[in-house]
C-alpha positions as CSV (number, residue, x, y, z in Angstrom):
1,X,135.0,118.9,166.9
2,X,136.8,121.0,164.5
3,X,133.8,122.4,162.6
4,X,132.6,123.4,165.9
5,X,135.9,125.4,167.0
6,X,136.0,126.9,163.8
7,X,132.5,128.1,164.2
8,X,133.0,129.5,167.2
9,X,136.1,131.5,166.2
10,X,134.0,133.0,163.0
11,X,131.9,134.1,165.1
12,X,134.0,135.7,167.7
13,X,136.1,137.0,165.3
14,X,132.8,139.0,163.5
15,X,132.0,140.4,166.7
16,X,134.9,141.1,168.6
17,X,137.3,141.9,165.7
18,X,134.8,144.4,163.7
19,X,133.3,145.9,166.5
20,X,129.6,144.9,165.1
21,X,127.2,143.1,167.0
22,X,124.8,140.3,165.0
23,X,121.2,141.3,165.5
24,X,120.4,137.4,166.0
25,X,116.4,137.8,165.2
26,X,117.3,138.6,161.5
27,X,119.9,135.6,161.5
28,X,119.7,132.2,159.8
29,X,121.3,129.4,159.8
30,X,121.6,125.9,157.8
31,X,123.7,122.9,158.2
32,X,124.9,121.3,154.9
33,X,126.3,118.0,154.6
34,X,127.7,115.5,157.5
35,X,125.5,113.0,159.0
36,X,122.0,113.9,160.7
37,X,123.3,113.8,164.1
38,X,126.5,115.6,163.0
39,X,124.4,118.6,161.7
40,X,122.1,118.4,164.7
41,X,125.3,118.7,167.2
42,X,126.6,121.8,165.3
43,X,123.0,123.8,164.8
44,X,123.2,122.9,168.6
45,X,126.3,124.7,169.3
46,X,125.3,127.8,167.3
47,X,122.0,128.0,169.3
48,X,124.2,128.7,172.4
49,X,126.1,130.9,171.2
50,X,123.3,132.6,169.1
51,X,119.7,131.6,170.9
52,X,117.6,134.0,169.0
53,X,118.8,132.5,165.4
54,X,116.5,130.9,163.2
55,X,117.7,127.4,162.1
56,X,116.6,126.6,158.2
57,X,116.5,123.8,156.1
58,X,117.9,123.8,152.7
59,X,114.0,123.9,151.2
60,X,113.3,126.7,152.3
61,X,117.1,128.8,152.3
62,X,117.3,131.3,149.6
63,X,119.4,134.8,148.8
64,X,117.6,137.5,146.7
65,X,114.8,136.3,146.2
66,X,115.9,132.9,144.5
67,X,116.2,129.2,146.0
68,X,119.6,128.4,146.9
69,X,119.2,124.7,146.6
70,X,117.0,122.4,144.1
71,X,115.1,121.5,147.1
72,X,113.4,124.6,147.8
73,X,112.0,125.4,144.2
74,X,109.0,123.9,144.0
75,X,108.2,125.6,147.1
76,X,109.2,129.2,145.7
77,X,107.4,128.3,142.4
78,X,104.5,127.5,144.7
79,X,104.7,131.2,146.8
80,X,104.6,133.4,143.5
81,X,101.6,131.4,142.4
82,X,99.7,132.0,145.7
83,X,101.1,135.8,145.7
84,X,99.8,136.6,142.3
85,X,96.7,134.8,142.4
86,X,95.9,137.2,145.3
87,X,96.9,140.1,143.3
88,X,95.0,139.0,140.0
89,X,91.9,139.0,142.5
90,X,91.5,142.3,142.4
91,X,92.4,142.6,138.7
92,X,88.4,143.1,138.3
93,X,88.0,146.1,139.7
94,X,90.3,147.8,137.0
95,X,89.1,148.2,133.5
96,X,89.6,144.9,130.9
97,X,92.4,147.3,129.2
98,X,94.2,148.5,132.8
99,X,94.1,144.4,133.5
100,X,95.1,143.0,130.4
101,X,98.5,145.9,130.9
102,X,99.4,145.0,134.6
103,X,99.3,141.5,133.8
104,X,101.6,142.4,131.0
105,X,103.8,144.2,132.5
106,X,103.7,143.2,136.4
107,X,101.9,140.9,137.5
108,X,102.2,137.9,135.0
109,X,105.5,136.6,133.9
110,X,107.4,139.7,134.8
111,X,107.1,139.0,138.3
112,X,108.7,135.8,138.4
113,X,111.9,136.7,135.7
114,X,114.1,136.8,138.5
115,X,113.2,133.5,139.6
116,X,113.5,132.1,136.0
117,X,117.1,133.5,135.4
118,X,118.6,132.2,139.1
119,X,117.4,129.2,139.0
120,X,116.6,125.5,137.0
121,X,112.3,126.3,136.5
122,X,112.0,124.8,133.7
123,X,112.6,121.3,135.1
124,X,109.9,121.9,137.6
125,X,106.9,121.4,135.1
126,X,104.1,121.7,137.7
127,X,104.9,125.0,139.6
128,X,105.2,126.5,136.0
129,X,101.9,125.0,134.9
130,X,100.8,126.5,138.2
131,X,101.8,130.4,137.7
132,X,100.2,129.7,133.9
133,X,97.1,128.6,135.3
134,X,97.1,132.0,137.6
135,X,98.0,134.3,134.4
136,X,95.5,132.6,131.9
137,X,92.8,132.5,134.4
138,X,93.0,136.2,134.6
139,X,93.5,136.8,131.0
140,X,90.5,135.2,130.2
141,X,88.2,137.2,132.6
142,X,89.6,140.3,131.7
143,X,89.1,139.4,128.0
144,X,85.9,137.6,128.6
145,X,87.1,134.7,125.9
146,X,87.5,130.9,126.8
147,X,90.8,130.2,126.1
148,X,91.5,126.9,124.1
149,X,94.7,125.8,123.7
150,X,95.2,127.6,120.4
151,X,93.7,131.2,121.4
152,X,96.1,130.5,124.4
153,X,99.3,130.1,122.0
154,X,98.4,133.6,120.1
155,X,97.4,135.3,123.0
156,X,101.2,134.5,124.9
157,X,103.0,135.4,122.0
158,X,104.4,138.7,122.4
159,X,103.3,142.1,120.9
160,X,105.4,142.3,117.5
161,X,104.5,138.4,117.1
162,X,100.9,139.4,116.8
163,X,99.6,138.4,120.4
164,X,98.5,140.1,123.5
165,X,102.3,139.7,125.0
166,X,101.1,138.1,128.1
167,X,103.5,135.9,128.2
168,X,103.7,132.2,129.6
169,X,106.1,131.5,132.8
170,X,107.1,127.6,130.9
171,X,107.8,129.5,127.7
172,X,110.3,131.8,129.4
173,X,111.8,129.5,132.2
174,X,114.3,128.0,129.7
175,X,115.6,130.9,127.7
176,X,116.0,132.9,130.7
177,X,118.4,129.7,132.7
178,X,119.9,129.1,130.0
179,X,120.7,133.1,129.5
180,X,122.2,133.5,132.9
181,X,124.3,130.4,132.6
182,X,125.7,131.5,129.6
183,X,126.4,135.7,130.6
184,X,127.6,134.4,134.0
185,X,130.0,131.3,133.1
186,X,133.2,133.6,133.4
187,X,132.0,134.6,136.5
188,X,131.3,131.7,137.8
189,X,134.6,130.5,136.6
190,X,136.5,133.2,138.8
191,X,134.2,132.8,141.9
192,X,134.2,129.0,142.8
193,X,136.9,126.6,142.9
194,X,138.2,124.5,140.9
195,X,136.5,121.4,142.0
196,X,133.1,123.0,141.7
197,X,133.2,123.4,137.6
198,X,131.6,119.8,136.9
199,X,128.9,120.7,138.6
200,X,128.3,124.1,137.1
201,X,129.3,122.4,133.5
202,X,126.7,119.6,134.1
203,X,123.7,122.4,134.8
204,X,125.3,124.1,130.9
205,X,125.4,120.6,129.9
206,X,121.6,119.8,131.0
207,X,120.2,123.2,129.5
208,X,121.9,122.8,126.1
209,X,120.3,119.4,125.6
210,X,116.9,120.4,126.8
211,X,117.2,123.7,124.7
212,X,118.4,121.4,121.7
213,X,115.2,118.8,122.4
214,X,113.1,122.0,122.4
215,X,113.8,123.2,119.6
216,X,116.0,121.1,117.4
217,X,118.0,122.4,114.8
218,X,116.8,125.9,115.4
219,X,119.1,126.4,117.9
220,X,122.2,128.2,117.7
221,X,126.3,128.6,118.9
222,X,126.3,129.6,122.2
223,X,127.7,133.5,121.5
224,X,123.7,133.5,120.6
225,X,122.4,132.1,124.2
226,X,120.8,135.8,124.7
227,X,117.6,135.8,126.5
228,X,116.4,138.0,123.6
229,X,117.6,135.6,120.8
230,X,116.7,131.9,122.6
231,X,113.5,133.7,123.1
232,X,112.6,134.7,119.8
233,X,113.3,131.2,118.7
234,X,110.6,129.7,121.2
235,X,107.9,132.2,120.4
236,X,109.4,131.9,116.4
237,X,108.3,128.2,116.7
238,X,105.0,128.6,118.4
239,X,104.4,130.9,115.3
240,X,105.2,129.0,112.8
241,X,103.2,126.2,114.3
242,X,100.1,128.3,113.7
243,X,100.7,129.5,110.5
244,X,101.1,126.2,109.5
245,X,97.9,124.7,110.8
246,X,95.8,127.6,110.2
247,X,92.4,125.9,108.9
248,X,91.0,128.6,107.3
249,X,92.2,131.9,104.7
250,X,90.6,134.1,107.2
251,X,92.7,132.8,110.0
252,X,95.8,133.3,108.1
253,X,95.2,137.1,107.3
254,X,94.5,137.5,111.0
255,X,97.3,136.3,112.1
256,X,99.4,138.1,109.0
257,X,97.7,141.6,110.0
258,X,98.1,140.9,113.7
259,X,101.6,141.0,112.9
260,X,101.7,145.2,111.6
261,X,102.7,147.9,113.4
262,X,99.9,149.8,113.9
263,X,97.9,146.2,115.0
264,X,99.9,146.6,118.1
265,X,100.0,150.4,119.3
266,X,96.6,150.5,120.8
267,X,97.9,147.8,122.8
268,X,101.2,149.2,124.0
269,X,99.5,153.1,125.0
270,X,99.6,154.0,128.8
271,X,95.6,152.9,129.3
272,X,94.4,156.5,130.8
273,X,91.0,158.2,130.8
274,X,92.5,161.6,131.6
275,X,94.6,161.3,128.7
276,X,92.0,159.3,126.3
277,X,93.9,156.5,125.7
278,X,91.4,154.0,127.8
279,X,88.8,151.9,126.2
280,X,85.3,151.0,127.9
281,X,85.5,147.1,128.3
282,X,83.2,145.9,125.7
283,X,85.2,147.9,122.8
284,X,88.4,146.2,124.4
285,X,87.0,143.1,124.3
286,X,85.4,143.5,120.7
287,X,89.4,144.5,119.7
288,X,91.1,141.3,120.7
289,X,88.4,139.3,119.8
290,X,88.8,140.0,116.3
291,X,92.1,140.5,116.3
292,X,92.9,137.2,117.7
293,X,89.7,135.3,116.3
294,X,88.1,134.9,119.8
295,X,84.5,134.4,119.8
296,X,82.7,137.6,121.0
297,X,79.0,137.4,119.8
298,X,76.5,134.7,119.1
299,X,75.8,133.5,115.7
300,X,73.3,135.1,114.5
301,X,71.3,136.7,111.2
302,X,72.0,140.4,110.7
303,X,69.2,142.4,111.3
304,X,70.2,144.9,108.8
305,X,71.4,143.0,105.7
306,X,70.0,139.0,106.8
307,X,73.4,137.9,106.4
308,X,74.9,135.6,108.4
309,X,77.1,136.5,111.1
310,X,79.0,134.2,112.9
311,X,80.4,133.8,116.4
312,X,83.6,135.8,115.6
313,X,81.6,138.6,114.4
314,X,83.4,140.1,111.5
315,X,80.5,140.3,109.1
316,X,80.1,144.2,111.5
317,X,83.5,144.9,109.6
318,X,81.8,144.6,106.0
319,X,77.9,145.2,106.3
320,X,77.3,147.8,104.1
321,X,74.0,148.7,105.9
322,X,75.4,148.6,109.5
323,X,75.9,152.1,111.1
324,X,79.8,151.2,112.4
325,X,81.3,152.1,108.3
326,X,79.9,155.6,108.9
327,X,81.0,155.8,112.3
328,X,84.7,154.6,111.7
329,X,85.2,156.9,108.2
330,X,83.6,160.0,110.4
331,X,86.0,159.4,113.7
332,X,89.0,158.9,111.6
333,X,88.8,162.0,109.6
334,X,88.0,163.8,113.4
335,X,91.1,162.5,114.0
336,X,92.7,163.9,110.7
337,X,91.1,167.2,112.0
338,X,92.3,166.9,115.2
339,X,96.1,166.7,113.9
340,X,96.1,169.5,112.1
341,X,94.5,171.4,114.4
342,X,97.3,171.1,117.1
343,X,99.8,171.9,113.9
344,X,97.6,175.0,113.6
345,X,96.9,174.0,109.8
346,X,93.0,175.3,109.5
347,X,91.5,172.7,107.5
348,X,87.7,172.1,106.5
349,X,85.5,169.0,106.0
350,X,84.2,167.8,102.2
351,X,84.9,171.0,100.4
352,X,82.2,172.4,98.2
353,X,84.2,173.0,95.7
354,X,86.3,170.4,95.0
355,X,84.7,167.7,92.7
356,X,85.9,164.2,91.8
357,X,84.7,163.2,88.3
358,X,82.1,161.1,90.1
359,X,80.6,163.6,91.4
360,X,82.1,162.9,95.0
361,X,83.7,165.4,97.0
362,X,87.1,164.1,99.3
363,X,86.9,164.1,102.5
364,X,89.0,166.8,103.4
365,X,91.2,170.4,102.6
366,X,93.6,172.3,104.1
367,X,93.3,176.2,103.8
368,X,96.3,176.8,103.8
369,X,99.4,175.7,101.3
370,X,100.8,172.4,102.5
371,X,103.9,171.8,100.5
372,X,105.4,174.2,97.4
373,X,102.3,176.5,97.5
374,X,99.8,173.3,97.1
375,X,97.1,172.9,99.6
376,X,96.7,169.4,101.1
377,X,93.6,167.2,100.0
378,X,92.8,163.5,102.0
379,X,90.3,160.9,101.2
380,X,90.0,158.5,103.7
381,X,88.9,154.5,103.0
382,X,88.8,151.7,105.7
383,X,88.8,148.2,103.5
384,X,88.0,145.2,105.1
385,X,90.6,142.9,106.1
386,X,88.6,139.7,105.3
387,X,86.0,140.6,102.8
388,X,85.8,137.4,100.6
389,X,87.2,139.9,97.5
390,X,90.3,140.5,99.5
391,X,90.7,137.3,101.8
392,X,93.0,135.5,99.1
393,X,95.1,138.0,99.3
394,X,95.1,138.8,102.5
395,X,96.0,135.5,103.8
396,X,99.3,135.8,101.7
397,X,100.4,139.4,102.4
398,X,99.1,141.7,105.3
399,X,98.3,145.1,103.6
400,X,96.9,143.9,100.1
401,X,93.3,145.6,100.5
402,X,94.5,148.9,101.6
403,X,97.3,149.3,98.9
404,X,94.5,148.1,96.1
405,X,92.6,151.1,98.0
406,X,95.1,153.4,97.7
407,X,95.9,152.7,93.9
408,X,92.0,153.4,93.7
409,X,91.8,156.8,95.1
410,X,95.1,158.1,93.2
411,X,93.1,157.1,90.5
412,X,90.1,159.0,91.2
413,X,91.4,161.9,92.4
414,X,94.1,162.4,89.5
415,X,92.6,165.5,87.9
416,X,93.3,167.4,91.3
417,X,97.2,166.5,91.1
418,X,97.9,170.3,89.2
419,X,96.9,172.1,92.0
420,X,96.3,170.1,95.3
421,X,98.7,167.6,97.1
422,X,96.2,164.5,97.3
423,X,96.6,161.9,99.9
424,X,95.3,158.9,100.2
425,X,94.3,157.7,103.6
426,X,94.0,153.6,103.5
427,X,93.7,151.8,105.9
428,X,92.0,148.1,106.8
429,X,89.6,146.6,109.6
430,X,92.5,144.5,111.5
431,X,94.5,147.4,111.6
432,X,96.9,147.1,108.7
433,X,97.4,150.2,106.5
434,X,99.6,151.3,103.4
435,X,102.5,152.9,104.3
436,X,102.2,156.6,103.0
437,X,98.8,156.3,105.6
C-alpha cells in the first residue's frame, strides 16, 4: 500500500504543485520488480488516475532511442533492420556511386551507432548478423559483385584501410559499448548509488574480457578504450588477416595500393553530376572491381592482343593494343590542361619544338615562365600496377612502378634541365603515384 500512496502523491504533486497538466496520450508507464499481481495492482491504480496512459513492458521501454532493459534489444536490433531494409529498397533508383555513399554515410552502420554505444549489441549476435545481411545485400547490388566472405572483409574495412568503408554493424558493436562505458564511468559513478556500481562494474567487467577474447594481446590500458583506437585495432586485425593469407603477388599489391591516398579520393568526393564528380555505373563498378579484386568480366581471350584475360579483368590495364592506354594518357594531360587553365598559366600540348633525344616530344609546356624564369615541361606515364615486370615489387611496396617511371623520364628528359623545369607525371593503374606527381 505504500508504493501506491507514494504514487499517488508524485503525481499530485506534478500537477498541482507545478501548475502543469500531464498530456496522458504521450504518457508511459512500466512496473519494475514485485510480484506479478503486485505490479498488476499498481499499473491498476495509475490507470485511474491516468486512463489515457499507455502501460509498457520492459521489452519494449526505451529513452532516446536506445533499450532501456536487455529485454528489449533484440527487438530494437530487429526495427533498424526492418527500417533500413526499406530504405536500401530504393537504393536502386540512385546511381551505383550515390548508393555505395549513402550506405556509407547514412544508411548502413551509421544509423545504428547510437544503438551500438547505449547499449550491450554485441552480445546479441543475431540482430547484428541481421542489420549485416541488410548492408551487404545492398552493397552487393549496387556493386554488382557476389560477395564471399573475403571480398566482404576488404569491402567493410574502412577507406584509409583500403576498403569501400561500408562498415559492418558486429565489427563496430564492441568498440563502440566498450567506448561509452569507458568515457561515461565517472558519470556513471556520480549519477547512481552506491549499491548500483556492481552492476555497472560487471557490464566493464564483461566488455574487457570479450574485448580481450577478441583480440588478445592487441588490446590495450584502458586510457586507450577510444572508439577510434579499439576500432582501429579490429579493422587492424581483419587486415593483417588478409595480408597474411593473400594467395597470390597480385593480391598483395592490391591490397598494398588500395591502401594510398589517392586510391581512396574518388571514393570520398560528393558524387554530383552538376559538379562532375559522378561516375556512370559500369565505370564505378569496373573501379572497385579492380581495386578490391572483384570479378567484373568473363574470362575471356583478348580480341586485340589473344591474350588471356581473366575474370578480374586487369589484362585492360596492360594491353598494349587496347584503346583504354591512349584514352587514360590523353584525359590525364586534359586534366593537366585543365589546372592550369583555371591558374590562368596558358600552356600547349606536345610542343614542336621541344625534342627528347629519342626523338619524342613531352607531353606538355607552359608559355609562360613557371619558376626563376624557367618554363614548365610534363610528361605524363600511367605504369601498371600488376604488370608481371613490376608485380614483385609491387606486392612488397605500393608505389614501386611509378617511382621506376619517374627515375625513367628524369632520365630522358635530362638535356632540357638548362632551360625548362621538367616534371615527371607517374602515376599507376590502382591508383598509386610518386609523390612529386
Amino acid at each position: 500500500m505504500y508504493i501506491y500512496i507514494c504514487i499517488y502523491i508524485y503525481i499530485y504533486i506534478y500537477i498541482y504543485k507545478t501548475g502543469l497538466t500531464l498530456n496522458e496520450d504521450k504518457c508511459e508507464v512500466c512496473a519494475i520488480g514485485g510480484s506479478n499481481f503486485e505490479r498488476a495492482e499498481a499499473l491498476a491504480l495509475v490507470a485511474d488516475l491516468l486512463p489515457s496512459i499507455m502501460t509498457v513492458n520492459t521489452a519494449s521501454l526505451h529513452l532516446l532511442g536506445a533499450p532501456l532493459f536487455d529485454e528489449g534489444l533484440q527487438q530494437m536490433l530487429e526495427d533498424k533492420s526492418s527500417t533500413m531494409e526499406l530504405l536500401c529498397q530504393r537504393l536502386p533508383l540512385l546511381s551505383a556511386q550515390q548508393a555505395v555513399f549513402l550506405l556509407r554515410h547514412s544508411l548502413g552502420a551509421p544509423r545504428v551507432i547510437h544503438l551500438l554505444r547505449c547499449s550491450p549489441a554485441y552480445l546479441s549476435k543475431e540482430g547484428l548478423n541481421s542489420i549485416d545481411e541488410v548492408i551487404m545485400k545492398a552493397l552487393a547490388l549496387a556493386t554488382n559483385c557476389f560477395l564471399g566472405r573475403r571480398l566482404t572483409q576488404k569491402m567493410s574495412l574502412p577507406l584509409r584501410a583500403g576498403g569501400l568503408g561500408v562498415r559492418l554493424a558486429k565489427d563496430l558493436a564492441l568498440p563502440c559499448y566498450a567506448s561509452s562505458l569507458w568515457a561515461t564511468q565517472d558519470l556513471v559513478r556520480t549519477l547512481l548509488p552506491r549499491e548500483a556500481f556492481t552492476a555497472f562494474d560487471a557490464s566493464v567487467a564483461l566488455a574487457e574480457s570479450s574485448l580481450r577474447e577478441a583480440l588478445g594481446g592487441l588490446i590495450g590500458p584502458f586510457p586507450e578504450w577510444t572508439q577510434s583506437n579499439l576500432d582501429r585495432m579490429f579493422w587492424g586485425k581483419t587486415e593483417n588477416d588478409l595480408e597474411s593469407s593473400a594467395h597470390s603477388e597480385a593480391e598483395k599489391a592490391r591490397l598494398n595500393a588500395s591502401k594510398q591516398l589517392l586510391s581512396r579520393k574518388w571514393l570520398e568526393v560528393l558524387p554530383s553530376d552538376p559538379v562532375g564528380t559522378l561516375l556512370i555505373d559500369n565505370q564505378f563498378r569496373v573501379g572497385v572491381g579492380l581495386k578490391l579484386g572483384a570479378n567484373i568480366c568473363h574470362s575471356h581471350l583478348c580480341i586485340s592482343c589473344g591474350k588471356l584475360t581473366t575474370a578480374t579483368g586487369e589484362h585492360g590495364l596492360s594491353c598494349r593494343h587496347g584503346r583504354g592506354r591512349q584514352l587514360c594518357h590523353r584525359m590525364l594531360n586534359d586534366e593537366v590542361m585543365k589546372m592550369l587553365s583555371k591558374a590562368q598559366i596558358p600552356s600547349m600540348r606536345e610542343p614542336t619544338n621541344l625534342w627528347r633525344s629519342d626523338g619524342r616530344r613531352p607531353d606538355g609546356v607552359t608559355l609562360v615562365p613557371w619558376e626563376r624564369g624557367k618554363c614548365l615541361v610534363w610528361d605524363a606515364t600511367v605504369s601498371d600496377t600488376l604488370a608481371p615486370s613490376y608485380l614483385h615489387k609491387t606486392a612488397l611496396r605500393a608505389g614501386v612502378a611509378a617511382e621506376a617511371a619517374e627515375r625513367m623520364k628524369k632520365a630522358k628528359y635530362s638535356s632540357l634541365g638548362r632551360e625548362y623545369t621538367f616534371v615527371p607525371l607517374a602515376f599507376e593503374t590502382l591508383e598509386s603515384a610518386y609523390a612529386d606527381s
